[in-house]
C-alpha positions in Angstrom: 6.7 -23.4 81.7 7.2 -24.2 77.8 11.0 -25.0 77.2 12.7 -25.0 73.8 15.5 -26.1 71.4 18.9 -24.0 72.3 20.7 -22.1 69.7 23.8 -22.7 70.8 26.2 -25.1 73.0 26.8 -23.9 76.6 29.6 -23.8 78.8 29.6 -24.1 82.5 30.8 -25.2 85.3 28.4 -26.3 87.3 27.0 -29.1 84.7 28.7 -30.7 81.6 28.3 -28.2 78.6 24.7 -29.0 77.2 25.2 -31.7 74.3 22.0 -32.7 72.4 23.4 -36.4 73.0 22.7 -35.9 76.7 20.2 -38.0 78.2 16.7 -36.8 78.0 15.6 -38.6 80.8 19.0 -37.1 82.9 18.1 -33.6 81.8 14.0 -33.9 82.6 15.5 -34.9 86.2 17.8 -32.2 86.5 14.9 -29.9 86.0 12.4 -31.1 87.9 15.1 -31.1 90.7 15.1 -27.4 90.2 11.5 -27.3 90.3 11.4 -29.1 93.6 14.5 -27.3 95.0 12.3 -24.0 94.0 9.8 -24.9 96.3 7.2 -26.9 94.1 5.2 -30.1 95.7 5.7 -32.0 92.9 6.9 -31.6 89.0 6.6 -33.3 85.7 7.6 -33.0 82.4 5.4 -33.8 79.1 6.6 -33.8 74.9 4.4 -31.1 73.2 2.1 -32.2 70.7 -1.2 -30.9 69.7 -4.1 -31.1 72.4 -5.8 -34.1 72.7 -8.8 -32.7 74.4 -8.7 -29.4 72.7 -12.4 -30.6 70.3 -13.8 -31.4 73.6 -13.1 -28.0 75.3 -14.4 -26.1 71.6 -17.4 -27.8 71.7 -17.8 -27.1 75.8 -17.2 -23.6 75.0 -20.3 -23.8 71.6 -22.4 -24.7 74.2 -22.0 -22.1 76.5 -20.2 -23.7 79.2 -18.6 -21.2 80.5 -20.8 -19.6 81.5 -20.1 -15.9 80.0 -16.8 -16.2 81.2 -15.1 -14.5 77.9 -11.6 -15.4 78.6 -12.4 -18.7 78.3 -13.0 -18.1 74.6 -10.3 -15.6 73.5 -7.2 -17.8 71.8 -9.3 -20.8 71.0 -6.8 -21.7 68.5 -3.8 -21.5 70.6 -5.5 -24.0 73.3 -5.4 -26.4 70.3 -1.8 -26.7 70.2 0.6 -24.8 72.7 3.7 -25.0 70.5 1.8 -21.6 69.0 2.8 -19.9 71.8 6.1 -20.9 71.7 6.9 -22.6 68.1 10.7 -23.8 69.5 9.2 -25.5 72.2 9.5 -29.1 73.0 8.7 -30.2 76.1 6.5 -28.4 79.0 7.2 -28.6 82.6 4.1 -28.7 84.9 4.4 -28.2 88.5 2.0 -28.7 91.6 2.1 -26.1 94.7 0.4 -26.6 98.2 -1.3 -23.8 98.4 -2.8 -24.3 101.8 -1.3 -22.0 104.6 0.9 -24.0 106.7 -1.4 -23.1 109.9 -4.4 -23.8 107.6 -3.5 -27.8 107.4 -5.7 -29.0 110.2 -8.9 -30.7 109.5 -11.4 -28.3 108.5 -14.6 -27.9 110.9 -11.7 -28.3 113.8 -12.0 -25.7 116.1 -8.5 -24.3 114.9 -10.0 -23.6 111.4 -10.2 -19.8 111.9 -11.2 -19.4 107.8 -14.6 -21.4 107.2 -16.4 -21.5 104.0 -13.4 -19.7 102.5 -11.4 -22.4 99.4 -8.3 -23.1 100.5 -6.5 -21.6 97.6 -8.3 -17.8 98.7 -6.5 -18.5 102.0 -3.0 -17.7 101.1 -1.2 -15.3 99.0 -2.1 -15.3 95.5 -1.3 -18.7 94.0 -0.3 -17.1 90.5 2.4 -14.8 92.2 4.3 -17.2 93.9 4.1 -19.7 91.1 5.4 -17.3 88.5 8.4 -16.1 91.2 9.2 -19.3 91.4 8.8 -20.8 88.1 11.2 -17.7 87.5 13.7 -19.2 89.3 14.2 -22.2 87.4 13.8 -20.3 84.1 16.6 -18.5 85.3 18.5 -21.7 86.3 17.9 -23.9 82.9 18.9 -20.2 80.4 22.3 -20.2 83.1 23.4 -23.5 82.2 21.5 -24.1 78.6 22.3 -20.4 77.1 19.8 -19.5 73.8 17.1 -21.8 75.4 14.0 -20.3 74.7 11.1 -20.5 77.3 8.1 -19.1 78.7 6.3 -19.0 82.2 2.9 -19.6 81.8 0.3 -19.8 85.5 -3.1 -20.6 84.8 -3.8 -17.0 82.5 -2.3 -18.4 79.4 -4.2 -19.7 76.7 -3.6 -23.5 77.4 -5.4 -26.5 78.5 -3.1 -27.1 82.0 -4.9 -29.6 83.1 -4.4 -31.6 80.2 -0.7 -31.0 80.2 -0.4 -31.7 83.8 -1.9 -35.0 83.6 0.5 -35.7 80.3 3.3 -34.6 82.7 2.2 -37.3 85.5 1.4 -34.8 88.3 -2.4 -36.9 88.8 -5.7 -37.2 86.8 -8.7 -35.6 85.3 -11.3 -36.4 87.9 -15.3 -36.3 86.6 -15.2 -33.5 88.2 -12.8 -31.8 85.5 -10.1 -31.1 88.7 -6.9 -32.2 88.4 -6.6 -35.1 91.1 -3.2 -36.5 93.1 -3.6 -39.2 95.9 -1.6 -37.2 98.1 -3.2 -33.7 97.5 
C-alpha cells in the first residue's frame, strides 16, 4: 500500500493531530501496528525511489522470460518507478500473510496432510482477497486519523516489482530462486 503527503492537518482524538514534525520513525510504527493488529504476519515500511532492479526485470522480460505471460509486460514503465502510480507517494508499506490454513500447518507427507501436491497458498481462500480486505482496514485507519492522505492498495496485480519493495521494507530476501525469503516463513 503506497502512502502519500497529506493536504491538510488532522484533528483527532485518538492520536495527536498529524504534524509533519512528528517522528517518522513513531509514525512508521504506528502503522505497521495497524498492519499487524489487521491480521498481517509481519510489516515494513520502505522510502520510494526509483527501482533498483527494474533494468534487470526489462531485460528478463526481452528475453522472453516470462514465458508468454503478457501481463508481465503491460506497464513496463510504471515497474520502473512506482511513484507513477501514485506521484504523492512517499513511502510504501509491505506486509507478509500466512497463508497456510491453520489445520494445514503440520508437516507435509504427515498422514494429516489431507491436500498433497497442492501449494500451500492454493489451499486457502484467495490470498489477494484477504489481503486487499485487510490492507483496507488500515487504509481506512491512517485517512481516519491523517485526513487528505492519499493512498492506494496494491496485491500482487499492480504493475510493481513487490518483491523488490518488500525486501527494501525488511520483510526478508531475494533468494536465487527470485522468492522472497524470511527465516521464520
Amino acid at each position: 500500500m503506497f502512502t502519500g503527503v497529506p493536504r491538510k492537518p488532522a484533528e483527532s482524538t485518538a492520536r495527536p493531530p498529524y504534524n509533519r514534525r512528528m517522528s517518522r520513525r513513531a509514525d512508521a510504527a504506528w502503522v505497521k501496528e495497524l498492519a499487524l493488529a489487521a491480521g498481517f504476519s509481519r510489516a515494513g515500511i520502505a522510502t520510494l525511489a526509483a527501482s533498483t532492479t527494474g533494468k534487470a526485470y526489462a531485460r528478463w522480460i526481452g528475453e522472453g522470460g516470462h514465458a508468454g505471460m503478457e501481463y508481465l509486460s503491460r506497464h513496463a514503465e510504471l515497474r520502473q518507478d512506482p511513484r507513477t502510480l501514485l506521484p504523492a507517494a512517499r513511502s510504501v508499506l509491505c506486509v507478509a500473510l500466512d497463508y497456510a490454513p491453520q489445520a494445514d500447518r503440520l508437516e507435509t507427507g504427515s498422514p494429516s496432510d489431507f491436500w498433497p501436491g497442492v501449494a500451500r497458498y492454493a489451499r486457502g481462500q484467495d490470498y489477494h482477497d484477504s489481503m486487499r480486505e485487510r490492507l483496507g482496514k488500515v487504509k481506512v485507519a491512517i485517512e481516519t486519523e491523517v485526513p487528505g492522505v492519499e493512498a492506494r492498495i496494491c496485491v500482487d496485480t499492480a504493475p510493481i516489482l513487490e518483491r523488490e519493495w518488500a525486501a527494501r521494507a525488511g520483510l526478508g530476501a531475494v533468494g536465487k530462486n527470485t522468492n522472497l525469503l524470511h527465516p521464520d516463513a
